[in-house]
C-alpha positions in Angstrom: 48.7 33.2 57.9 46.8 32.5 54.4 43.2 31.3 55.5 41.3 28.6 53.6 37.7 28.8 52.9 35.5 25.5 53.2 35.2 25.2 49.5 39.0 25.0 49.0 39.5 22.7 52.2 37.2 20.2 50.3 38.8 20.9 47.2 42.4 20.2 48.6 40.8 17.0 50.9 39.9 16.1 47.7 42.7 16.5 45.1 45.2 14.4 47.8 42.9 12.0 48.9 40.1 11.1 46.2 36.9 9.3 47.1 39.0 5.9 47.5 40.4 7.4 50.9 37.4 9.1 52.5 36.5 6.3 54.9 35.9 7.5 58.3 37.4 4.8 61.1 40.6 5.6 61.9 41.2 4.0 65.3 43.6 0.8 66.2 41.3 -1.1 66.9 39.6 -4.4 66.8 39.8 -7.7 67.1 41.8 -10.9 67.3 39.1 -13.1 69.4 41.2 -14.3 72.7 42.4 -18.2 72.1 39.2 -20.3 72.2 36.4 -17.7 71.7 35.0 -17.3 68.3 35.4 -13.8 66.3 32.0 -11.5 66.9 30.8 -9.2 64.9 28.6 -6.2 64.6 26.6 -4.6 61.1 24.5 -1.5 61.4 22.3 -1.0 58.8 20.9 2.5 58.5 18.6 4.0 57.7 15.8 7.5 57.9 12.5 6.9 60.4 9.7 5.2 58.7 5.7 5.7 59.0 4.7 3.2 61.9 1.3 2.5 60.6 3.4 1.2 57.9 6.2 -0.8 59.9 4.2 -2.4 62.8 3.0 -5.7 62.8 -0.4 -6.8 61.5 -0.8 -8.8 64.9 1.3 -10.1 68.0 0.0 -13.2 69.2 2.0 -13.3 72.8 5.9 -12.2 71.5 4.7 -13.6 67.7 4.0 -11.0 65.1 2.5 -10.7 61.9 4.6 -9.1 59.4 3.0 -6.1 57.4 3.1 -5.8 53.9 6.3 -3.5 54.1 8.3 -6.3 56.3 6.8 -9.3 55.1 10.5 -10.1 53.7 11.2 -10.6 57.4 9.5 -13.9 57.3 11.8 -15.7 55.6 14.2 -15.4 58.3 11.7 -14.8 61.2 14.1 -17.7 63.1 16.5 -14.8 63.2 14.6 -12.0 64.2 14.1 -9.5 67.0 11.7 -6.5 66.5 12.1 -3.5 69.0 9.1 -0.9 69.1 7.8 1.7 71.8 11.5 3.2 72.9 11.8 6.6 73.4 14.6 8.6 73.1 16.5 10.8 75.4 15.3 14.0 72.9 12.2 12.8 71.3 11.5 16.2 69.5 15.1 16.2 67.9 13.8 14.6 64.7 15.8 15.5 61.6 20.2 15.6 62.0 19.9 14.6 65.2 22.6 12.4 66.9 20.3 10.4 69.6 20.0 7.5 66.8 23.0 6.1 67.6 24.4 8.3 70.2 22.0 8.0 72.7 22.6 11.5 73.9 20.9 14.1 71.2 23.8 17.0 70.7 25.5 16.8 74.1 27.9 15.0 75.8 30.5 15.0 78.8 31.8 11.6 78.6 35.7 10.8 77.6 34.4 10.5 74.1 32.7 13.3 73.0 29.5 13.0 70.8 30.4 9.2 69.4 28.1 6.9 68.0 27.8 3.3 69.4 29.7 1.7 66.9 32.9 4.0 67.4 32.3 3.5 71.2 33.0 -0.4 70.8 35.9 0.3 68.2 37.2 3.0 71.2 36.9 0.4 73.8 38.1 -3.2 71.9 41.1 -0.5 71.1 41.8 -0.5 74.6 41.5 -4.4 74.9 44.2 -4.6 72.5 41.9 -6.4 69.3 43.1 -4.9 66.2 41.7 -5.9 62.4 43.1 -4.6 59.8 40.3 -1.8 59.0 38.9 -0.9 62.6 35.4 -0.2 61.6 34.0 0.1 57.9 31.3 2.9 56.9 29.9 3.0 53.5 26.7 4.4 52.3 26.0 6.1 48.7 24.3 9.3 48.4 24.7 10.8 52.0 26.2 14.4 51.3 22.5 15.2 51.5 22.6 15.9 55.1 24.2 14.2 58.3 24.7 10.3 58.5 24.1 8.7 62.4 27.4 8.0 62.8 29.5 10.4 65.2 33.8 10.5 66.6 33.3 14.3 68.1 32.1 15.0 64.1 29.8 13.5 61.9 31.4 11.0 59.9 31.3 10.7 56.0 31.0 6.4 55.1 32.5 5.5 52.0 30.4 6.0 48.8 31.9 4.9 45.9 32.0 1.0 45.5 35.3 0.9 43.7 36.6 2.9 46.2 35.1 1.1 49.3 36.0 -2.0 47.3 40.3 -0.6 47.0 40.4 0.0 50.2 39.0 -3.1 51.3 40.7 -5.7 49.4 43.8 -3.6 48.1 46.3 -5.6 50.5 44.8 -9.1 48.7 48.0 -10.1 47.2 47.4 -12.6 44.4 49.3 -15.7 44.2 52.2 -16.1 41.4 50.7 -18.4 38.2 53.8 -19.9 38.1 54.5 -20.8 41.2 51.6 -20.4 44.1 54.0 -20.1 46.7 55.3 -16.9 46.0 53.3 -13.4 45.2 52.8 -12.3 41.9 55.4 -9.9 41.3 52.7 -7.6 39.0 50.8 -7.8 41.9 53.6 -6.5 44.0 54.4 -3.6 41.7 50.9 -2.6 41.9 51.4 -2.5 46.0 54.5 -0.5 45.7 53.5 2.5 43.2 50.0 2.5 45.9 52.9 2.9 48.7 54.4 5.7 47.0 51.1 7.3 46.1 50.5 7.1 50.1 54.0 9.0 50.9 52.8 11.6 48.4 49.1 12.0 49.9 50.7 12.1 53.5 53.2 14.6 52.4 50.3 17.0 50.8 47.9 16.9 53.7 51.2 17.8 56.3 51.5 20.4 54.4 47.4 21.7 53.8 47.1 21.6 57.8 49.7 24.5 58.6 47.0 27.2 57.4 43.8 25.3 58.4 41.8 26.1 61.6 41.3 23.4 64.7 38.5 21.9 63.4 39.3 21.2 59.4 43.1 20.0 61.0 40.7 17.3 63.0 39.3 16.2 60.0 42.6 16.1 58.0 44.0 14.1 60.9 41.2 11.4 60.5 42.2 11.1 57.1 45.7 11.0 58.0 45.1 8.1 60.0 42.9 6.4 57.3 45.9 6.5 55.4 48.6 5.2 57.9 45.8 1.8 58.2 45.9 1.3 54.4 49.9 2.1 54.3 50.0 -1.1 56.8 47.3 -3.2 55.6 49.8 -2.9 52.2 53.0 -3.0 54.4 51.8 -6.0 55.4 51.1 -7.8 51.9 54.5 -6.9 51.0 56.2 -8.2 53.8 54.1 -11.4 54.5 52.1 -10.2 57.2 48.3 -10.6 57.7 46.8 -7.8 55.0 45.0 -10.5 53.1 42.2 -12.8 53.6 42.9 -16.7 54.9 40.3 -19.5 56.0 36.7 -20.6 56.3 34.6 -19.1 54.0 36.9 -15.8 52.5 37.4 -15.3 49.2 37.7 -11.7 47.4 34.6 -10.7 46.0 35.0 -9.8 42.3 35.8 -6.0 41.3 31.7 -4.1 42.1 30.2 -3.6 38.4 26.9 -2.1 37.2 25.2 0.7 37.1 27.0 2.4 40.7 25.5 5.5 39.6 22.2 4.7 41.5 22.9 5.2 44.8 20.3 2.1 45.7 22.3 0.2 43.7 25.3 0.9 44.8 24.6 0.3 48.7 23.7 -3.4 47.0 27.3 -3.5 45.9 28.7 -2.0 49.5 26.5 -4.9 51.2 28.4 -7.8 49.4 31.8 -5.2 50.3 30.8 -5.6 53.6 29.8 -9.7 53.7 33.2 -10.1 51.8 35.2 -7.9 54.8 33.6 -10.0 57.4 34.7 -13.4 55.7 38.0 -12.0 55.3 38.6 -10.7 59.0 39.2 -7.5 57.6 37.0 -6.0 59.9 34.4 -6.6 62.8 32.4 -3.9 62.9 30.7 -2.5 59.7 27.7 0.0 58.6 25.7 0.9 55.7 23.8 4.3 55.6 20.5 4.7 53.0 20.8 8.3 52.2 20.9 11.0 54.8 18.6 12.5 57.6 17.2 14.6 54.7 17.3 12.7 51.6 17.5 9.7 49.8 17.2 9.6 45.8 15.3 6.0 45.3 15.6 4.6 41.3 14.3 0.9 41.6 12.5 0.2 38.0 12.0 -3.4 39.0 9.5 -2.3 41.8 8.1 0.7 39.6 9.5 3.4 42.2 11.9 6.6 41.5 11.4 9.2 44.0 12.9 10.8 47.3 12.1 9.3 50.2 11.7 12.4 52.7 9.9 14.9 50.5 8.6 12.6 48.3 7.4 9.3 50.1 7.4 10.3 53.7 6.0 13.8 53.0 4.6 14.3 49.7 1.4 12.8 48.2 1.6 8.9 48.9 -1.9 8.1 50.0 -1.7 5.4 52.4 1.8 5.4 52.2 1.5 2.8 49.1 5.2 3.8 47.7 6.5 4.1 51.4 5.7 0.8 51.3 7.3 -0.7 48.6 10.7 1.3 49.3 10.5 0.1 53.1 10.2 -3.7 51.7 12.7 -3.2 48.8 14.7 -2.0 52.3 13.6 -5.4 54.5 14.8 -7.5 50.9 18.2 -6.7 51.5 18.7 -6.7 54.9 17.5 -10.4 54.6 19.5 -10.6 51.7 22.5 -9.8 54.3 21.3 -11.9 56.7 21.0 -15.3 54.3 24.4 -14.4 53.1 25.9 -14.8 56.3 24.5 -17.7 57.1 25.7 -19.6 53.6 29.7 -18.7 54.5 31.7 -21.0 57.4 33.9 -19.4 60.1 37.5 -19.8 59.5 37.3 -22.9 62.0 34.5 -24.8 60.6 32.6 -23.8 63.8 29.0 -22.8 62.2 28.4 -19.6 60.0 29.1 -15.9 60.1 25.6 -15.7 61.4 26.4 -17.3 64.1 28.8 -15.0 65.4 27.5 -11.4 64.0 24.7 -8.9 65.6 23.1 -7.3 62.6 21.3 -4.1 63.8 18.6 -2.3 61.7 18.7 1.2 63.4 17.5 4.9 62.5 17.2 8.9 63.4 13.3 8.4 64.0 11.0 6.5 65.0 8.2 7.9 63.7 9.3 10.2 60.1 6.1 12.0 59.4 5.5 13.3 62.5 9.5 13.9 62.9 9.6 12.4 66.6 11.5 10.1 68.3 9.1 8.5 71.2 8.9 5.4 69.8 12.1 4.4 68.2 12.1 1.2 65.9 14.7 -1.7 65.4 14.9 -4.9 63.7 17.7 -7.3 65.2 18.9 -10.6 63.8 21.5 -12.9 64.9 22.4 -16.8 64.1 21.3 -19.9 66.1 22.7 -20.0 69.0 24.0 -16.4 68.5 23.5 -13.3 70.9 20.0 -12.8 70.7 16.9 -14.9 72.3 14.7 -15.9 69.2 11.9 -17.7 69.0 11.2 -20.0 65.9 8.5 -17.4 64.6 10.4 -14.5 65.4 10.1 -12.2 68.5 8.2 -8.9 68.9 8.9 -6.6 72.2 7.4 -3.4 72.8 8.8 -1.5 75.4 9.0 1.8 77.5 12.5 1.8 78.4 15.0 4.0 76.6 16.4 3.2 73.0 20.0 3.9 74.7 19.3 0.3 76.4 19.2 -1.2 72.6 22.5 0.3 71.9 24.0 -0.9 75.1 22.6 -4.5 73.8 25.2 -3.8 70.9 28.3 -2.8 72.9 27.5 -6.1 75.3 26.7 -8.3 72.0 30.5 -7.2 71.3 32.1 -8.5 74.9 32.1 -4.3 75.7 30.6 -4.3 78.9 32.1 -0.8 80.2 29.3 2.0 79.9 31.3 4.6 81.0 30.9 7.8 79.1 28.6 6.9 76.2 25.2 8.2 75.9 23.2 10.0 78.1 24.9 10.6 81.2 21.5 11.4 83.1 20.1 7.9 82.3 21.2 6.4 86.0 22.3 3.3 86.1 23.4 1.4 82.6 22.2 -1.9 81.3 21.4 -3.5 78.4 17.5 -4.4 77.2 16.1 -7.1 79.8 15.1 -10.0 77.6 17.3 -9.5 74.5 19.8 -11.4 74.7 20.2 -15.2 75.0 21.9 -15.8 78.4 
């Protein structure tokens, strides 16, 4: 049997599929609501450990903080916001690639699952409850070939880098009305959805054939991607037949076609955020995350705030004297995840019930909690949610330090998203399982 080496897999992946393809989900999964409940909805935003001198609040006046100069964007939403210090990790000296961020478990596991990061768990489990959106779970993230992403399905998953491409494979089954007559489809429109179809068959057909002479784990991979592709052949399937590929009520409308420089990857996770916002509006999907960089590296261009460098070597190890251009990356960071946060609240539910806000758990997450020393005692999250959404706020913003372990924060996720069965994720010595005491509202 001829063998492949890793250079040609990649090279094959890549001829059939092309960046557009390469986005890691692949499960049936989530969710309708059930009659009478409203849609909920989960963002991860990722991102490398961060200095905690840098991070912490200024003060805490009883659960109140202080924002520091690197959060101080925070306080323009403080209504929203939950701030998580002082959790350690099941392996605190894993530091760099490890898979405790969103795992809970560092590099092992024995549960049903395998090594799977919280948001595939919740995607594993609303499978199970039947909920299906069109796209299961979206990753994106420019510039993470660097080193590993925190997002896990027995391998390390690869988010979606290219805009244009995370932007197809959003919004390719958006069939546009007919000028002529709104009631029917657009019949260029419909041509456009039929050549995609028979690029699919061709892709599908290409990859069948690269698995015979791969070995177990590169045939995994392939499957994925198979799978990926099956999820876009229905999502167009369904434009073409009438079905539920395209976007319909509240505040959905099809964000226009990413432009600018896409280049700089910073940039371009700017474009993936208003991908994301515009998926959420559109039920496309219910569980999304963005990844800054990778556990090694992230190339940061922002001329507005005067800073191009790399954010491990250069910001978090290299010559930043009080960690002044730490700083101003970590609140360029805390900009857009506001950003994120204000544009959900500005778009309605499909049944005029509140905002997107209302109904979404956006969860700042990452591999360390503290980057310079490369440890992960005292791992660090910022939460936000609407008014009278999952989390208990307070009107100028909540600040818990805490001993238990970051696993609990996780399991706050799964139970923000109706998943209330543990069972095989994380640590499997932690005892008992539970979300964080206090967290939540009720």
């Amino acid at each position: 049997m001829r063998s492949h080496s890793r250079r040609n897999f990649l090279k094959g992946v890549g001829a059939s599929l092309g960046a557009s393809l390469l986005f890691s989900p692949f499960y049936d999964s989530i969710a309708n609501a059930a009659p009478g409940k409203k849609p909920k909805r989960l963002l991860i935003f990722f991102t490398m450990g961060t200095a905690p001198e840098v991070w912490k609040p200024k003060g805490v006046s009883g659960e109140t903080p202080t924002f520091s100069e690197a959060t101080s964007p925070l306080e323009e939403v403080k209504e929203h916001i939950v701030m998580l210090d002082g959790l350690p990790s099941a392996s605190p000296g894993n530091n760099h690639g490890s898979a405790d961020g969103l795992t809970g478990m560092g590099y092992f596991s024995n549960g049903p699952y395998g090594l799977i990061s919280v948001d595939q768990y919740i995607v594993e489990k609303l499978k199970g409850a039947g909920l299906a959106t069109p796209i299961p779970s979206l990753l994106l993230g420019a510039d993470t070939s660097g080193g590993k992403t925190g997002f896990y399905k027995n391998t390390n998953l690869v988010p979606i880098g290219s805009p244009m491409s995370a932007y197809s494979t959003v919004f390719s089954g958006v069939t546009p009305s007919n000028p002529t007559n709104p009631n029917q489809p657009d019949p260029a429109a419909e041509a456009r959805l039929r050549r995609r179809m028979s690029i699919l068959d061709n892709l599908k057909g290409e990859i069948t054939t690269l698995k015979g002479n791969l070995g177990q784990e590169q045939k995994y991979k392939l499957d994925l991607h198979l799978e990926s592709l099956r999820q876009i052949e229905n999502r167009l399937s369904g434009s073409m037949t009438g079905g539920t590929g395209g976007p319909t009520g509240g505040g959905c409308s099809v964000p226009t076609s990413p432009s600018g420089d896409m280049s700089n990857p910073m940039k371009a996770n700017q474009l993936h955020l208003d991908i994301i916002v515009g998926a959420f509006a559109c039920d496309i999907t219910r569980v999304a995350a963005i990844q800054w960089g990778s556990d090694q590296m992230m190339n940061v261009n922002l001329p507005e705030i005067g800073l191009a460098d790399e954010e491990h070597n250069g910001l978090i190890h290299g010559n930043d004297p009080g960690h002044a251009k730490l700083i101003k990356l970590e609140k360029w960071l805390h900009e857009q995840f506001v950003g994120v946060i204000k544009k959900l609240k500005e778009l309605p539910e499909a049944d005029g019930s509140g905002s997107l806000l209302d109904n979404t758990l956006i969860a700042w997450c990452r591999d360390m909690g503290d980057a310079p020393a490369h440890t992960q005692n005292e791992m660090k999250f910022v939460l936000a949610s609407g008014t009278g959404g999952y989390l208990k706020t307070a009107p100028g913003g909540r600040f818990i330090r805490s001993q238990e372990r970051h696993e609990r924060v996780l399991l706050s996720l799964c139970d923000a998203m109706g998943v209330t069965d543990y069972s095989g994720f994380g640590d499997p010595a932690l005892g008992a399982k539970s979300p964080l005491p206090g967290l939540a509202a009720t």
